[in-house]
PAKOL-694772 format. One record per residue (C-alpha): residue number from 1; residue in three letters; x, y, z. Coordinates in nm, 2 decimals, padded with zeros to 4 digits, always signed. Layout:
! PAKOL-694772
MARBA seq type      u      v      w
MARBA NUM  ALA      X      Y      Z
...
This chain:
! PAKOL-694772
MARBA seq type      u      v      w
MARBA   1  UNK +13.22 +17.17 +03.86
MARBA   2  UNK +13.02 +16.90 +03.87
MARBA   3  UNK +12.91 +16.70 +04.21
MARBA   4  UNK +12.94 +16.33 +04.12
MARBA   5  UNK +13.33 +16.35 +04.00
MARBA   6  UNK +13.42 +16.54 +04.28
MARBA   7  UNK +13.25 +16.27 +04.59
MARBA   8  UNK +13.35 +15.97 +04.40
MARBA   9  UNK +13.72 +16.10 +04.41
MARBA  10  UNK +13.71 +16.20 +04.78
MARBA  11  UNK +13.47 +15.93 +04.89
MARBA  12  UNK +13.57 +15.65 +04.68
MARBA  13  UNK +13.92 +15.70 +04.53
MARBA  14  UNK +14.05 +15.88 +04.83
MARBA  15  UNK +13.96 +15.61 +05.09
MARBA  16  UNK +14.10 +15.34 +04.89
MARBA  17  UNK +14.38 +15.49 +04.86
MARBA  18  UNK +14.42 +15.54 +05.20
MARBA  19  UNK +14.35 +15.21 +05.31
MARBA  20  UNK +14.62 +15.05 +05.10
MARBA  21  UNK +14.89 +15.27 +05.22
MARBA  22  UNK +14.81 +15.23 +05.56
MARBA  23  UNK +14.77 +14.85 +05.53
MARBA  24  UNK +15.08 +14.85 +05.31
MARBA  25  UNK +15.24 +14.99 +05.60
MARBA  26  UNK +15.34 +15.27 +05.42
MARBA  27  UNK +15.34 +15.49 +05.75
MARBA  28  UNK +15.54 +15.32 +05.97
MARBA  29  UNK +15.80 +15.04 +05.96
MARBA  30  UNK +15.60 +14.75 +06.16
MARBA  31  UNK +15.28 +14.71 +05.98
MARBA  32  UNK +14.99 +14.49 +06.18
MARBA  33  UNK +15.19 +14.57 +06.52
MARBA  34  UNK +14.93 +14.50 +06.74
MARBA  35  UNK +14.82 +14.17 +06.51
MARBA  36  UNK +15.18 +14.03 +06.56
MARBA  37  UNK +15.13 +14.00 +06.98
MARBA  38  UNK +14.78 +13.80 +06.90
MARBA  39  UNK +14.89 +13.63 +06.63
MARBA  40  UNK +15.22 +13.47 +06.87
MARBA  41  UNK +14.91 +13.43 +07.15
MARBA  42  UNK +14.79 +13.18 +06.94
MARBA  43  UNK +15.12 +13.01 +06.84
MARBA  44  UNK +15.18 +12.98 +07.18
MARBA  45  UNK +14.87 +12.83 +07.23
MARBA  46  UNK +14.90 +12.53 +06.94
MARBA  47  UNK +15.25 +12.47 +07.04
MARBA  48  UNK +15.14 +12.43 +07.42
MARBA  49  UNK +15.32 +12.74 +07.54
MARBA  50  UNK +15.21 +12.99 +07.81
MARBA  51  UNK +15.13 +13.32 +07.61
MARBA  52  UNK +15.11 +13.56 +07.85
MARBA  53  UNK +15.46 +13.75 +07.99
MARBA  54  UNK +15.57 +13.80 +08.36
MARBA  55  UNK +15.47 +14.10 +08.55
MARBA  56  UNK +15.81 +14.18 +08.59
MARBA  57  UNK +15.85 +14.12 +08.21
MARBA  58  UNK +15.65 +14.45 +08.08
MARBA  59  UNK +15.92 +14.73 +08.08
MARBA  60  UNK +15.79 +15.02 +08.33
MARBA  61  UNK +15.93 +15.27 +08.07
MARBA  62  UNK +15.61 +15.37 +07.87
MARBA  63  UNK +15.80 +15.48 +07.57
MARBA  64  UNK +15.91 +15.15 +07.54
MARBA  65  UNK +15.74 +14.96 +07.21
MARBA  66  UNK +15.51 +14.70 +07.41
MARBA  67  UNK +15.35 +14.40 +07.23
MARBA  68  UNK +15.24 +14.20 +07.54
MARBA  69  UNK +14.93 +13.98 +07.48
MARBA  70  UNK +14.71 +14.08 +07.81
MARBA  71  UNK +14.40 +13.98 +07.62
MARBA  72  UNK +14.17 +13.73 +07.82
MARBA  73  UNK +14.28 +13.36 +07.71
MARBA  74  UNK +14.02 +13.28 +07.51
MARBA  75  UNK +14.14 +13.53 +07.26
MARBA  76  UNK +14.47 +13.36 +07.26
MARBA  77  UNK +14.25 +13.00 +07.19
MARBA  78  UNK +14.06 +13.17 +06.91
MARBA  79  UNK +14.39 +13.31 +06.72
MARBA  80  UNK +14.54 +12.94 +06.70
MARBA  81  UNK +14.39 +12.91 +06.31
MARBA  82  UNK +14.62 +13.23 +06.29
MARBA  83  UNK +14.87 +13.12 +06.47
MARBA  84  UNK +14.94 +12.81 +06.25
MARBA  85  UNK +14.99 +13.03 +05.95
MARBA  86  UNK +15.31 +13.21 +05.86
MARBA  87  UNK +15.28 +13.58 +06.03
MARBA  88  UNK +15.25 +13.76 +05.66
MARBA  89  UNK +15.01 +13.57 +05.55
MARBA  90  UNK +14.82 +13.53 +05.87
MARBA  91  UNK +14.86 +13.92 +05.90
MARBA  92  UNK +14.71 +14.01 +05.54
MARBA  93  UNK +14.38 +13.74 +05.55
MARBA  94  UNK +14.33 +13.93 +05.89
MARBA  95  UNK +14.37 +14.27 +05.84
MARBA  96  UNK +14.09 +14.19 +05.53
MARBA  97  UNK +13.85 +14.10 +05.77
MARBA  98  UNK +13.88 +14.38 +06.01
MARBA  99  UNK +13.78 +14.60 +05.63
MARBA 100  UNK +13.53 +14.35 +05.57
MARBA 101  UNK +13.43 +14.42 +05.95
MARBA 102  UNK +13.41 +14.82 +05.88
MARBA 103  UNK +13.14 +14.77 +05.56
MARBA 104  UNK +12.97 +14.50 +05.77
MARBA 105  UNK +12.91 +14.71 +06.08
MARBA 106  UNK +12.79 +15.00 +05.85
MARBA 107  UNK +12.54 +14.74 +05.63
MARBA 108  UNK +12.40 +14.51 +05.95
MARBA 109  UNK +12.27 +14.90 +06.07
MARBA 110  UNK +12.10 +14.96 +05.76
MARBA 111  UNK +12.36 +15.24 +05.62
MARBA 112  UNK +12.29 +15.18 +05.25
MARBA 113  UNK +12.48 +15.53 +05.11
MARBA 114  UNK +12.83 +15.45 +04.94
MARBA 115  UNK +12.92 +15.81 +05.05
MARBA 116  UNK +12.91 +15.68 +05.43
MARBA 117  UNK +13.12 +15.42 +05.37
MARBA 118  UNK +13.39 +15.67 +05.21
MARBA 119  UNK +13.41 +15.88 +05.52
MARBA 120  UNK +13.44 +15.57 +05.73
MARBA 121  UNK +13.74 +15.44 +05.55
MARBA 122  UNK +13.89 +15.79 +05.55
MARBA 123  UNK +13.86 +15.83 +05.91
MARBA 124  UNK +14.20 +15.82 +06.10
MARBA 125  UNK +14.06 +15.51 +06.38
MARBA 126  UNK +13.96 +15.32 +06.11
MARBA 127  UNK +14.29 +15.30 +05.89
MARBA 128  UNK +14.50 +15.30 +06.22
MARBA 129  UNK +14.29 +14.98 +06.28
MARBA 130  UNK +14.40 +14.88 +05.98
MARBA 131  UNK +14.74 +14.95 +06.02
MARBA 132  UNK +14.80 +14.82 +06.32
MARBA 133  UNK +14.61 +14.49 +06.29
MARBA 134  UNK +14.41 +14.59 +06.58
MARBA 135  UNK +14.04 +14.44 +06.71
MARBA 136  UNK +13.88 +14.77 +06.68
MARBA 137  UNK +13.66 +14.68 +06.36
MARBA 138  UNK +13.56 +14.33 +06.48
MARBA 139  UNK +13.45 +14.49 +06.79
MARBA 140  UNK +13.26 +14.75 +06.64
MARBA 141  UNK +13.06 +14.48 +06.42
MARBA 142  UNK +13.03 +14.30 +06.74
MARBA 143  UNK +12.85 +14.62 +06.92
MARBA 144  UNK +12.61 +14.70 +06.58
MARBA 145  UNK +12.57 +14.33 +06.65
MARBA 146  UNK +12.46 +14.37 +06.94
MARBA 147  UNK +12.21 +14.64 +06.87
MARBA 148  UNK +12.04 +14.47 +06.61
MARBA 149  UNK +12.00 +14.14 +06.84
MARBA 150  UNK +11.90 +14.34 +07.12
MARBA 151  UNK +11.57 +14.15 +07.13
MARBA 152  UNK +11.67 +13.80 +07.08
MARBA 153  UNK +11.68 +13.58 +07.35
MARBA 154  UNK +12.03 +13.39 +07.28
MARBA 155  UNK +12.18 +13.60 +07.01
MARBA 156  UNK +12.19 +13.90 +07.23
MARBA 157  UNK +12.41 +13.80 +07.50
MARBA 158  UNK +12.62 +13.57 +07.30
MARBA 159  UNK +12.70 +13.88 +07.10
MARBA 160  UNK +12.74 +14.06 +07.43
MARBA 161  UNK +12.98 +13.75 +07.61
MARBA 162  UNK +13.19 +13.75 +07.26
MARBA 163  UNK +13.23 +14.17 +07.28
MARBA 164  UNK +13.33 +14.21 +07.64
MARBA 165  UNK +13.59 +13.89 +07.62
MARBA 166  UNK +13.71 +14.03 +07.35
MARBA 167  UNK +13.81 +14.36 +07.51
MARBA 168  UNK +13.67 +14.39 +07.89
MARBA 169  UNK +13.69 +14.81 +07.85
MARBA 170  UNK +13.33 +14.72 +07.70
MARBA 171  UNK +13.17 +14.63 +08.06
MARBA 172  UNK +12.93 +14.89 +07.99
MARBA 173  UNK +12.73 +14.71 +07.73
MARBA 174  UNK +12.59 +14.51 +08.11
MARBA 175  UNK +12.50 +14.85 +08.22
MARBA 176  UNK +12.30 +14.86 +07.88
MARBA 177  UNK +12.17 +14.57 +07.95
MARBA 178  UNK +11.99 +14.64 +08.29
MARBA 179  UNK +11.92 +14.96 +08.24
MARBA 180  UNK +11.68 +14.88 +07.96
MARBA 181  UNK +11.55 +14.61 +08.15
MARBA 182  UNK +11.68 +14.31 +07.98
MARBA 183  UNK +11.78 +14.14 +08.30
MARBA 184  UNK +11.75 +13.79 +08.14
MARBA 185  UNK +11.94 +13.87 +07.89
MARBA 186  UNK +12.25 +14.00 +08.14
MARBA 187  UNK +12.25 +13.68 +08.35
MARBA 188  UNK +12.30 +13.48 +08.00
MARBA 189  UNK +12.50 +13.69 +07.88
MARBA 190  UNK +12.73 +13.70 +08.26
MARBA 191  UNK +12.68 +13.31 +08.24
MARBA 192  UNK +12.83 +13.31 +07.86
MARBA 193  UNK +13.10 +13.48 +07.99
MARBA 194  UNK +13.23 +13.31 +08.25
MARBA 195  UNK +13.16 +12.98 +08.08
MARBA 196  UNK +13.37 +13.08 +07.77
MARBA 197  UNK +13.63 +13.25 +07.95
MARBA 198  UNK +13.67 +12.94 +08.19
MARBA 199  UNK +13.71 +12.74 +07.91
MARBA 200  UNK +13.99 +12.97 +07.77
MARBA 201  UNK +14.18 +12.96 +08.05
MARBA 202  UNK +14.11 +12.63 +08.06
MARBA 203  UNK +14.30 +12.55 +07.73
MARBA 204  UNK +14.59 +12.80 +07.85
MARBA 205  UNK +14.65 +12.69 +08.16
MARBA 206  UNK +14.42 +12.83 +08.48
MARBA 207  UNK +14.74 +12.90 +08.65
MARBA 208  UNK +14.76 +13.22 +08.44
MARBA 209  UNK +14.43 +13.30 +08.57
MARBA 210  UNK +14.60 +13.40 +08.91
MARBA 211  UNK +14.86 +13.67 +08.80
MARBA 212  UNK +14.65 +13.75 +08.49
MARBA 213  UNK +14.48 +14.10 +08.76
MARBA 214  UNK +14.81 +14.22 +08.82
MARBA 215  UNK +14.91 +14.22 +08.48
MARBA 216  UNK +14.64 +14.49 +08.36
MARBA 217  UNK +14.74 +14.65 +08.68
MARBA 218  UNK +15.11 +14.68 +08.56
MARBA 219  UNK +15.00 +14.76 +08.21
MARBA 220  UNK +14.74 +15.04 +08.32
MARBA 221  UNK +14.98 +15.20 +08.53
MARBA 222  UNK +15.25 +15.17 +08.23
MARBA 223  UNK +15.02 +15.31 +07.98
MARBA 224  UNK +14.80 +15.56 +08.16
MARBA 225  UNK +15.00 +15.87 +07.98
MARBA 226  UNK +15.00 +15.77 +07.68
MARBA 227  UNK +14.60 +15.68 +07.60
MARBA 228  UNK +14.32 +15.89 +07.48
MARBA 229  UNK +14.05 +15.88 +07.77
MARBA 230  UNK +14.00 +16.04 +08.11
MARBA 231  UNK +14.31 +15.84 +08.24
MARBA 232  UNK +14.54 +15.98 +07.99
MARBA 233  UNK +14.37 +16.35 +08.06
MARBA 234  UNK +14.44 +16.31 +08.43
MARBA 235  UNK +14.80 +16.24 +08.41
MARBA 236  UNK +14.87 +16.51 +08.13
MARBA 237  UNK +14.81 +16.77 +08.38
MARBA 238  UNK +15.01 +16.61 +08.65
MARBA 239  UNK +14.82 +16.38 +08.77
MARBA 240  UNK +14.97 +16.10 +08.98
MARBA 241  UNK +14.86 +15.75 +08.89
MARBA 242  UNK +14.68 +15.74 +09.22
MARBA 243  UNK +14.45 +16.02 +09.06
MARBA 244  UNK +14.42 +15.84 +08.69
MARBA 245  UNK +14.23 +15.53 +08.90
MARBA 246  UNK +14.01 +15.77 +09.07
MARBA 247  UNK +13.95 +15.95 +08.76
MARBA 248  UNK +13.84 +15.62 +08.53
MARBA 249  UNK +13.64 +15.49 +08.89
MARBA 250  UNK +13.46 +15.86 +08.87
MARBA 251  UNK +13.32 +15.82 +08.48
MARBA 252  UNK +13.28 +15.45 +08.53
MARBA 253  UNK +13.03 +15.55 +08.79
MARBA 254  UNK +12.93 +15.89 +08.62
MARBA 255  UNK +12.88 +15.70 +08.30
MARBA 256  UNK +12.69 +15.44 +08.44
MARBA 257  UNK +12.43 +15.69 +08.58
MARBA 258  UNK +12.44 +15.85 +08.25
MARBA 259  UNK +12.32 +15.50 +08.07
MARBA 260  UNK +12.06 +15.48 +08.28
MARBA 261  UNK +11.95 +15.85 +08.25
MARBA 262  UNK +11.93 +15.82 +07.89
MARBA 263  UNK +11.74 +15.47 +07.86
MARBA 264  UNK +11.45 +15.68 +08.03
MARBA 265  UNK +11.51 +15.99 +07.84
MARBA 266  UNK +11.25 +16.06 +07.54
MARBA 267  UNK +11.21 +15.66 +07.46
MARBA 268  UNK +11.44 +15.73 +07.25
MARBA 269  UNK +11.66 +15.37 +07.28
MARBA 270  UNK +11.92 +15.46 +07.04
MARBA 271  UNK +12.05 +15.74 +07.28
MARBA 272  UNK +12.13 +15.52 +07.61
MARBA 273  UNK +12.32 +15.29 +07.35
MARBA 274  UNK +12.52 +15.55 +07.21
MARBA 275  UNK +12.62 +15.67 +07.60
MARBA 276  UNK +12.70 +15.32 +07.62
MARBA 277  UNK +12.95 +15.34 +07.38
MARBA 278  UNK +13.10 +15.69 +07.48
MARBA 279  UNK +13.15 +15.52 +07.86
MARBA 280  UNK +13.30 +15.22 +07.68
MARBA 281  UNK +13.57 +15.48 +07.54
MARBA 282  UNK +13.64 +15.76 +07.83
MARBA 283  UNK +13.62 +15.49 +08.12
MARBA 284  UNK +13.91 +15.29 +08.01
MARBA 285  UNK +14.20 +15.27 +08.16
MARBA 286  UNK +14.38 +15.23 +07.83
MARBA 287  UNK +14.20 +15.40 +07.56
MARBA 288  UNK +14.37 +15.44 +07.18
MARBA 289  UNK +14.25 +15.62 +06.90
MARBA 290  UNK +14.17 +15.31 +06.73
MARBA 291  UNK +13.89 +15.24 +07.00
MARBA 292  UNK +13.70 +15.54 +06.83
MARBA 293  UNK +13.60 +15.34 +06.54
MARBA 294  UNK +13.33 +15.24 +06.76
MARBA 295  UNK +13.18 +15.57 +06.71
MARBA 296  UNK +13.05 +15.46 +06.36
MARBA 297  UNK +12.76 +15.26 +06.54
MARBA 298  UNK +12.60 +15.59 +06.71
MARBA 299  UNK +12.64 +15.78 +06.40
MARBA 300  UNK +12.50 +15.52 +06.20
MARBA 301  UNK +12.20 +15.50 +06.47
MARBA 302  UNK +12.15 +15.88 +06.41
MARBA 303  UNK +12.13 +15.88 +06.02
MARBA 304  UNK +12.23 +15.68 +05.70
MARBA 305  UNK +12.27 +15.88 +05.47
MARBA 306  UNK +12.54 +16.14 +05.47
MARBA 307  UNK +12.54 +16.39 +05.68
MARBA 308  UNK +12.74 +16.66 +05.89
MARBA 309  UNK +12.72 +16.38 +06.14
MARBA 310  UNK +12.97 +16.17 +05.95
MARBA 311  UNK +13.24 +16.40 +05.87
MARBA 312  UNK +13.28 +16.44 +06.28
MARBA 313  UNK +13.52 +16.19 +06.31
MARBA 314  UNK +13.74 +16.36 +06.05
MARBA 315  UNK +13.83 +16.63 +06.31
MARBA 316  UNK +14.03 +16.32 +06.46
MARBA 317  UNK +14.29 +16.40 +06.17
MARBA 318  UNK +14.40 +16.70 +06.40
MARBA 319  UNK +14.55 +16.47 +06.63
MARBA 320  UNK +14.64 +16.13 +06.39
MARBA 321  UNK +14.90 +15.98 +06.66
MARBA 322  UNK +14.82 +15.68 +06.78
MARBA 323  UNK +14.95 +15.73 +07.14
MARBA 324  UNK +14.82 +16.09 +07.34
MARBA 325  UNK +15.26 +16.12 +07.47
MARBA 326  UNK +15.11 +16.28 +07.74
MARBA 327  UNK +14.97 +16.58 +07.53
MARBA 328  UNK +14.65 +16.72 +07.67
MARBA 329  UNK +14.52 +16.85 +07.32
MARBA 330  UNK +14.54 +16.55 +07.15
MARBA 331  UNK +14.36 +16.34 +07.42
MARBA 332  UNK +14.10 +16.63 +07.43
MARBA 333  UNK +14.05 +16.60 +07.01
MARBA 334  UNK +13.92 +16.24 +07.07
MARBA 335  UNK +13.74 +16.30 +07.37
MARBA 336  UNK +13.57 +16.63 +07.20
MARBA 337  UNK +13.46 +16.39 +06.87
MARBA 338  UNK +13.36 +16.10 +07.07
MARBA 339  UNK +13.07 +16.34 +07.30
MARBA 340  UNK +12.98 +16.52 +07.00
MARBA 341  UNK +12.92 +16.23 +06.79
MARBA 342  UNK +12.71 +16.05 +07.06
MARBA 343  UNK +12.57 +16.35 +07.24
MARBA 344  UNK +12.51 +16.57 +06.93
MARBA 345  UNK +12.20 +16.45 +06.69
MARBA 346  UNK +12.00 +16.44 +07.04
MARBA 347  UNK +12.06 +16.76 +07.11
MARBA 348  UNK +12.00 +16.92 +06.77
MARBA 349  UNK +11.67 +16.88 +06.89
MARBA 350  UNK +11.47 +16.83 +06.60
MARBA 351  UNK +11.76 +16.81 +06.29
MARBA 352  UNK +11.76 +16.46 +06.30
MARBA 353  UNK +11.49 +16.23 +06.36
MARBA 354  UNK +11.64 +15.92 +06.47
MARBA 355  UNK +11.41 +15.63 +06.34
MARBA 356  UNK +11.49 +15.25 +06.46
MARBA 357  UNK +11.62 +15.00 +06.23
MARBA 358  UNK +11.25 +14.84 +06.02
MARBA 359  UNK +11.24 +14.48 +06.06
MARBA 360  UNK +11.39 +14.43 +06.37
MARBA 361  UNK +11.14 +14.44 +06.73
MARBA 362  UNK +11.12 +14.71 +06.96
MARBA 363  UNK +11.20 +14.68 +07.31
MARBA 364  UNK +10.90 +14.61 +07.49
């Protein structure tokens, strides 16, 4: 048999095909289901409504379907354009980007092998993204992003400000920050932040400021069992919720050490990036498999062209559901993937060379 028919089918038929079933909604009944809570965020907003629910308003039951918006306000702000369309339409100009987003966080990182891209669209974090309308794809643009501005004086914490407002689990990218000595760049970047994030809540009303802690609170504690990371391992041995904060405090801390560890490591500045991303994923408090899509930017740091490397993330089709319902095997699939992708090339020791990205400068 020959090669070339048999990788186009499974690396470029395949994925399409998968991507227009999943975006078709052809696996579950409420396609773009995490789109939908942003998208009425920003309706809110243009109409002059308060997006965010009560406390008392998130059901306690965690198998209850739960489409609060608990994103920071300036999300809500930047989804009015969305929000003035109808939801369909709004829904399916979306969900283009967040493909658009998957090629682009692949191309910005200098992955030029079509084959790459076919495994990245087949992977089961990447389609779930795209089922589900969720951020995960933007996100991970945002973090490549952030790697190939890691030297510029404004672009960099811009980058940084717009990735952590967008979804706070990605704190760790400060870590980063000071741990490769780019202290500037983290006070800009902390500055950005809070400037943009005031203004959101600004626009929303900063009375929502005020309850907007203990609603995480009431959403962590609903959703602890259900997630992928070291909260959702905790509990699906019996761990009280007491023990899931102490758990994600523990790798938040762990983790951090580890960034810092690996930024002096070899001088290899790809590596303390990548254990910036694996933090990013087992030290939230609510982690979903569609988070993991972030692990295309380590594996596209440690080669592009295909490789063993790539298919890695496959292994996450052992365990497609998008919540853990308190299994401990599929919470330990993603966990497994996520350290092997990250912690893997460095270790082959030798088997892959990882080279940085030509035309862009080297920290100094």
């Amino acid at each position: 048999m020959r090669r070339e028919p048999l990788e186009w089918t499974l690396l470029g038929v395949l994925p399409v095909l998968l991507v227009l079933a999943f975006a078709l909604g052809a696996r579950h009944h409420q396609p773009a289901f995490d789109f939908r809570a942003i998208w009425q965020a920003g309706r809110d907003v243009a109409h002059g409504h308060n997006p965010y629910p009560t406390v008392a308003g998130i059901p306690s039951n965690p198998a209850a379907q739960h489409d609060e918006f608990i994103y920071p306000a300036v999300v809500a702000v930047a989804m009015v354009p969305f929000g003035l369309m109808p939801f369909g339409i709004a829904a399916g100009v979306f969900v283009a980007i967040l493909v658009a987003s998957v090629a682009a966080t692949l191309r910005v990182l200098g992955v030029r092998d079509w084959r790459c891209y076919g495994v990245a669209f087949a992977s089961i974090p990447v389609l779930e993204s795209i089922r589900l309308g969720a951020l995960s794809p933007l996100l991970a643009l945002g973090v490549a992003g952030v790697w190939v501005a890691r030297d510029r004086r404004w672009r960099l914490p811009a980058i940084v400000a717009a990735v952590v407002l967008a979804k706070l689990f990605l704190w760790p990218l400060f870590v980063w920050l000071l741990a490769t000595r780019r202290l500037g760049a983290a006070v800009r970047a902390a500055l950005l932040s809070a400037v943009v994030g005031g203004l959101g809540w600004a626009v929303v009303g900063v009375g929502t400021l005020g309850s907007y802690p203990a609603l995480l609170a009431k959403m962590s504690d609903v959703q602890f069992r259900n997630t992928v990371g070291v909260a959702g391992l905790l509990t699906s041995f019996g761990g009280a919720v007491a023990s899931a904060h102490a758990g994600v405090m523990f790798a938040a801390i762990l983790g951090s050490a580890g960034i810092v560890a690996a930024a002096r490591w070899r001088e290899e500045p790809e590596l303390a990036f990548g254990v910036m991303v694996l933090v990013s994923l087992l030290a939230s408090p609510i982690a979903w498999l569609h988070y993991d899509v972030l692990l295309l930017v380590p594996i596209a740091l440690a080669c592009r062209r295909l490789s063993g490397w790539w298919l890695l993330p496959l292994a996450l089709w052992a365990a497609p559901q998008p919540q853990s319902d308190g299994s401990a095997w599929r919470i330990a699939v993603p966990i497994a993937v996520a350290v092997a992708v990250v912690l893997g090339p460095p270790l082959a020791d030798g088997l892959i060379r990882w080279k940085p990205l030509r035309g862009v400068a080297q920290p100094g």
